[in-house]
N, C-alpha and C positions, 0 to 999 in steps of 0.2 A: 295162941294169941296172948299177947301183954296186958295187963292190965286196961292200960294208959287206949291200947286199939280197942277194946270192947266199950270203954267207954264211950269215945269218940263215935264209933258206929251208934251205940246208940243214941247218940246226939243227932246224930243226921238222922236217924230214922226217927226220932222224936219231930225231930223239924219238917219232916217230911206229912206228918202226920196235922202239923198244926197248918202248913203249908198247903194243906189237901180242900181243910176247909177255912179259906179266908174267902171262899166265893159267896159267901152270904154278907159279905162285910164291902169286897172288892169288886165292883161290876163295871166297864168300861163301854162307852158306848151301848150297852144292852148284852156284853156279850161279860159271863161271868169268868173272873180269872182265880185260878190257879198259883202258887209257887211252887208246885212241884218240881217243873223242870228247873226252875231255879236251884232247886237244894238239888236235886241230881245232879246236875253241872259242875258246881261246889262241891259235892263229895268227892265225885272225881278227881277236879281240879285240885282242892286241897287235901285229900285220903291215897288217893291215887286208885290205880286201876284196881287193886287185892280189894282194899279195905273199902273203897268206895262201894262196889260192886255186894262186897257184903252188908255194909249198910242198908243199902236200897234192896235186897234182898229179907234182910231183916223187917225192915219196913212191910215187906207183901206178907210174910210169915205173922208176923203181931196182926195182920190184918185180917190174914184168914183164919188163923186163930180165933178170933168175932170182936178183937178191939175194935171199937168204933174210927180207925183211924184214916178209911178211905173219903174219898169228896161225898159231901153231905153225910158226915159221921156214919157212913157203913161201913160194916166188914162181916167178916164170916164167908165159909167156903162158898155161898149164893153170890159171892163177889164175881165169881171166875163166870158168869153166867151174863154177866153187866155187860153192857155193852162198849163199856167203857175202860171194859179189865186188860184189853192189849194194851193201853197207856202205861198204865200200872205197870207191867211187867217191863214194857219200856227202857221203865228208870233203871233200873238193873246193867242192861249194857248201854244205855250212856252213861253211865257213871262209870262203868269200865272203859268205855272206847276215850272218854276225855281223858280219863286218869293214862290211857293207857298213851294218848297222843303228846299231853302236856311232857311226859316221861321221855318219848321216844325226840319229839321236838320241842323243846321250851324256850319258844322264842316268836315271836308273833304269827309266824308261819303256823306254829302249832297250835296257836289261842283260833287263828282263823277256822283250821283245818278241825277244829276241837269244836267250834260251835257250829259249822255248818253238820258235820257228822252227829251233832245230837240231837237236830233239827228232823234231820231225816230219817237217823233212827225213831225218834218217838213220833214221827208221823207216819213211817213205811209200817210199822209193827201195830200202832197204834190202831189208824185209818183201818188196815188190813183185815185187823180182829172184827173191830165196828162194823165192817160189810158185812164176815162170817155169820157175826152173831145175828145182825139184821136178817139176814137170809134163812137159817138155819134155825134160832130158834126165839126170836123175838119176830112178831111179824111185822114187817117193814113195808112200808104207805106201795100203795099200788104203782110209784113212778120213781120208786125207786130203783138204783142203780150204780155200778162201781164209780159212773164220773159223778154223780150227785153224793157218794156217799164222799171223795175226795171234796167235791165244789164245799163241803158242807165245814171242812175245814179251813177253808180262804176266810173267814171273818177270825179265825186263833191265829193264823202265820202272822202278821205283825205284831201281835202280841207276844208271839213266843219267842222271836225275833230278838225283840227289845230285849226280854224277860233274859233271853241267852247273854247277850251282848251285857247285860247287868252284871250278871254272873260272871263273863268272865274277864271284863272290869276288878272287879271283887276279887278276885282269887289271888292277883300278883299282889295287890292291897294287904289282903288278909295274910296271905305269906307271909310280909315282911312284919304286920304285928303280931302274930305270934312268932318271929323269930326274937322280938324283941322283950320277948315274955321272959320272965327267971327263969322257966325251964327252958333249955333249947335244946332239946335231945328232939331230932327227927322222929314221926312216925312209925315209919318205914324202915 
């Protein structure tokens, strides 16, 4: 890797980190929000599927590591235990599958097809883990269940919705000013 790509990863993984905990700051309706998916979406979109995907990989590694950098400044390998570590890991392939879709199609067809795919990823992987771990080794309320443990994410979908659609707003945006930047030597 270049210089120039180590930094940028970890810039995204830095942002991912500050992006983890703005839910003590950012609460909407009662229900605490995140920019995680935001910056995932954004690595992708603007790192592309390689460097994105390392980013956000980067990001889980500093975390297990014991940086304080997961939601509500945890980390350490007792992360992978959370019940909320499928999201985590998550980011990783939406940061690959947008980078990898904006790449294959870049043209609104691909921005669509880029956010509905990162939507599903980080809920099909996310949601998933959340039943596991419920089940397995956090004990989970006596009425609990695979459609309550999905219902329990209908108050995040528009949230995350929005939070996507921001992002990839942002991305052709952002593009075009850092093309306008002195340096304009691609990434990639």
């Amino acid at each position: 890797m270049k210089a120039k790509e180590i930094v940028v990863c970890a810039l995204f993984a830095a942002l991912m980190g500050v992006g983890a905990n703005v839910s003590p700051f950012l609460t909407i309706g009662g229900v605490p929000v995140t920019l995680q998916l935001l910056f995932a979406v954004l690595a992708g979109g603007l790192l592309g599927s390689r460097l994105g995907s390392i980013a956000m990989s980067a990001y889980v590694f500093i975390g297990l590591a014991g940086a304080p950098v997961f939601a509500q400044f945890k980390g350490g390998l007792g992360s992978v235990i959370s019940t909320t570590f499928g999201y985590v890991i998550s980011f990783i392939f939406v940061a690959y599958i947008v980078g990898k879709s904006l790449e294959r199609i870049p043209s609104w067809m691909g921005y669509l097809m880029a956010g509905v795919l990162a939507i599903v990823i980080n809920y099909v992987i996310g949601t998933n883990f959340m039943y596991f771990a419920y089940v397995y080794w956090v004990e989970a309320p006596a009425s609990f269940s695979y459609v309550v443990a999905w219902s329990w994410m209908v108050a995040y979908l528009p949230l995350d919705i929005g939070v996507t659609v921001l992002s990839l707003v942002l991305i052709p945006r952002l593009q075009k000013a850092i093309k306008l930047m002195p340096v304009r030597r691609q990434l990639t």
